[in-house]
C-alpha positions as a LaTeX table, in Angstrom:
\begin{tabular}{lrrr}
\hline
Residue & $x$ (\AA) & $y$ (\AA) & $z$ (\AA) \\
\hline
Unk1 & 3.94 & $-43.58$ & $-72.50$ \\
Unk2 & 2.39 & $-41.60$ & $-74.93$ \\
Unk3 & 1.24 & $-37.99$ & $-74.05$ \\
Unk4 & $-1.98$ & $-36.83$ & $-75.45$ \\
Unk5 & $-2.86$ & $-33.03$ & $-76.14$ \\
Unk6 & $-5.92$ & $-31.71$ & $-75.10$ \\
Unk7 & $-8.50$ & $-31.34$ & $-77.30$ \\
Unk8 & $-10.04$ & $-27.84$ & $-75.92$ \\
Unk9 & $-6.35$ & $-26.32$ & $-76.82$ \\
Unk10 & $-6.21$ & $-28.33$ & $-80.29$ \\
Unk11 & $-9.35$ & $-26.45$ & $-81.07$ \\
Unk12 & $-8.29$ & $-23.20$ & $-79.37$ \\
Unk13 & $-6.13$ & $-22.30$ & $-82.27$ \\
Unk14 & $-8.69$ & $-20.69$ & $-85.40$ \\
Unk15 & $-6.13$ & $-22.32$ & $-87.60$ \\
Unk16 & $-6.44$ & $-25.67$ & $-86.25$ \\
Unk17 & $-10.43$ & $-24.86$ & $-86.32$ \\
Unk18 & $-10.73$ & $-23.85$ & $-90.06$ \\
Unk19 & $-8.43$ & $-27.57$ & $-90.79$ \\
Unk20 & $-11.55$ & $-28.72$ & $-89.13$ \\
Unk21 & $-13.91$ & $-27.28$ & $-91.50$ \\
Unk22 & $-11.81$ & $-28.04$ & $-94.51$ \\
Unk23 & $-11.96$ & $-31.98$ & $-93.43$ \\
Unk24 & $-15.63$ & $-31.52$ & $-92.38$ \\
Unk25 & $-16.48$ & $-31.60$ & $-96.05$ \\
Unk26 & $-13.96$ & $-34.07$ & $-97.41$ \\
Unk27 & $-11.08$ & $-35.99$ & $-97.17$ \\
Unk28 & $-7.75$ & $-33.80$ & $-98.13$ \\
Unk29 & $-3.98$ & $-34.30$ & $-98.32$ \\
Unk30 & $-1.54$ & $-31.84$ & $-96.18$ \\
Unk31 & $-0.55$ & $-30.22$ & $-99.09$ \\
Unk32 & $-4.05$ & $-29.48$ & $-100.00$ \\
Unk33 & $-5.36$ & $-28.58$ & $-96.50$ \\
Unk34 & $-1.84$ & $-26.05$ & $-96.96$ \\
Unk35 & $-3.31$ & $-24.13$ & $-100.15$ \\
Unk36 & $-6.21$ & $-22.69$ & $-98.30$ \\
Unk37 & $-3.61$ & $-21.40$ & $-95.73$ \\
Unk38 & $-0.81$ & $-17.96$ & $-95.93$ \\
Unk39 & 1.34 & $-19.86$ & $-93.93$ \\
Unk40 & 4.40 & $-22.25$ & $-94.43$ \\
Unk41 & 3.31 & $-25.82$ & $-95.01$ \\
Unk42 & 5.21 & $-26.96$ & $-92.36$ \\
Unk43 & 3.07 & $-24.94$ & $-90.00$ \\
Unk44 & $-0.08$ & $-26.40$ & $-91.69$ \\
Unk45 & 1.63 & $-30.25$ & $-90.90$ \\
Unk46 & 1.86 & $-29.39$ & $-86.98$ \\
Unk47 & $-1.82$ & $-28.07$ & $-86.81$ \\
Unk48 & $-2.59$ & $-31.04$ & $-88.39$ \\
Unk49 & $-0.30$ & $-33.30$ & $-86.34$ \\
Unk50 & $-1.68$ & $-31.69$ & $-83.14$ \\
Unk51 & $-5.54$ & $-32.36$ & $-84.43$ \\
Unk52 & $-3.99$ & $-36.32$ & $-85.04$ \\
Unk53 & $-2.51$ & $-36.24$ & $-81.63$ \\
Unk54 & $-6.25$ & $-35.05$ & $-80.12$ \\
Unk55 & $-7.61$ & $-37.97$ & $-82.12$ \\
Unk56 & $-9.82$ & $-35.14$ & $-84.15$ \\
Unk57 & $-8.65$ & $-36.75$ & $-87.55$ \\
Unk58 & $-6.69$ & $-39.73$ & $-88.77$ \\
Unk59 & $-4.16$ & $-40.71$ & $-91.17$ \\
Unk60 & $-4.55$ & $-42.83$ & $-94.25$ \\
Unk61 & $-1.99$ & $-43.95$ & $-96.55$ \\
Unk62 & $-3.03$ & $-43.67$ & $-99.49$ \\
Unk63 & 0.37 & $-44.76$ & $-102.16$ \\
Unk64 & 3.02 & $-42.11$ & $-101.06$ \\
Unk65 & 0.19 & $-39.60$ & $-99.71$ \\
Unk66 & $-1.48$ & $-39.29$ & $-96.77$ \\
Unk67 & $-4.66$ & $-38.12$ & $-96.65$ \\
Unk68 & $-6.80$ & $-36.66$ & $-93.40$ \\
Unk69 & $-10.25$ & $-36.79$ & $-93.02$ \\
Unk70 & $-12.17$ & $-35.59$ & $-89.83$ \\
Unk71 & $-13.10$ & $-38.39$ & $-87.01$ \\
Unk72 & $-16.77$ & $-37.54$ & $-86.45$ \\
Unk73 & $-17.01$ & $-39.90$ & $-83.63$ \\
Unk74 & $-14.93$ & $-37.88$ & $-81.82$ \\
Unk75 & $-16.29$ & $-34.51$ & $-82.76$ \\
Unk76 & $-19.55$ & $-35.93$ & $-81.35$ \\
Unk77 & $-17.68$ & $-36.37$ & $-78.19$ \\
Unk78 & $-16.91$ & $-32.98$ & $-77.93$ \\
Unk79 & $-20.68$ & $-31.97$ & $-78.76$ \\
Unk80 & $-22.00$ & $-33.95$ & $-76.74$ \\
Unk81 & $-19.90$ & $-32.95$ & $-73.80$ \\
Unk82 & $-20.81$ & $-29.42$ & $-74.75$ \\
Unk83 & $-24.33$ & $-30.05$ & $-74.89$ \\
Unk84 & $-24.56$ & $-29.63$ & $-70.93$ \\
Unk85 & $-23.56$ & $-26.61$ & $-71.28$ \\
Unk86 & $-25.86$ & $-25.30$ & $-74.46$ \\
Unk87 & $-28.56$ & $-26.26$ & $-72.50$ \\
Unk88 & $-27.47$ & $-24.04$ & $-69.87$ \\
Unk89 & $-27.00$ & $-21.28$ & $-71.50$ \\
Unk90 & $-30.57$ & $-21.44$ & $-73.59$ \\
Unk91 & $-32.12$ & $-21.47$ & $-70.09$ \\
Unk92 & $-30.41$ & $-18.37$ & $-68.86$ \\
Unk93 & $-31.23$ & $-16.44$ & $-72.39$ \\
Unk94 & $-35.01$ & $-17.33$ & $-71.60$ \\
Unk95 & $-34.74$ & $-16.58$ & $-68.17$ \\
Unk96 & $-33.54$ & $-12.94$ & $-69.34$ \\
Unk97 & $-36.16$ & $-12.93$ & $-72.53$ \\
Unk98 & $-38.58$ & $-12.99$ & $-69.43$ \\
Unk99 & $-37.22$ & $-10.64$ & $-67.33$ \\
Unk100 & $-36.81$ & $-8.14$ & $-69.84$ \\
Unk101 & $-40.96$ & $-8.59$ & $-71.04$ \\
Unk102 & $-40.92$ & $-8.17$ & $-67.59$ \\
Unk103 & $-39.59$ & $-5.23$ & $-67.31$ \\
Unk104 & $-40.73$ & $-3.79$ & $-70.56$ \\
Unk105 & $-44.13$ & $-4.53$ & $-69.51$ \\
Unk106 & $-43.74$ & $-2.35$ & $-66.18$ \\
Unk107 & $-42.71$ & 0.43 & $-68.29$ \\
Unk108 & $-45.81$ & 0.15 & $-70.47$ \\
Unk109 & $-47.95$ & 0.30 & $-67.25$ \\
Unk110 & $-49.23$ & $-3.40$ & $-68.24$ \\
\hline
\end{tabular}
């Protein structure tokens, strides 16, 4: 049985998040996605093998390289599980936008 990682601890790591940007844009090899990095790039292959293991990008052979590129099907997964939540917190910034004109209008004697 394979074990999957969980995505909301892939993403957890600002490494593993700025991969995610890097692939957002285009398609890159590990040693390329390691040049934008100060760390070893074996470090850079597990953040990326963790993101592969979350399903957040695949692999493609490409000749003797291997090249990553971002699965946007599953990053709409995550947004869209997310989204329940964005609309939460939108309605609880209006609800304090009101109270505060609210409260600001008290003080005016409105």
């Amino acid at each position: 049985m394979k074990l999957r990682r969980d995505i909301f601890q892939a993403i957890s790591d600002p490494t593993r998040r700025a991969i995610l940007v890097l692939l957002a844009s285009q398609t890159m090899t590990a040693g390329a996605i390691a040049k934008n990095f100060d760390v070893a790039r074996p470090t850079i292959s597990k953040h990326i093998q963790i993101l592969h293991e979350c399903e957040l990008v695949e692999a493609n052979q490409q000749g003797r390289e291997i090249h990553y590129q971002l699965k946007v099907e599953k990053m709409k997964e995550l947004d869209h599980w997310l989204e329940q939540f964005r609309q939460l917190w939108e309605d609880r910034y209006n609800q304090l936008d009101d109270l505060l004109s609210t409260i600001k209008n008290k003080e005016n004697g409105k």
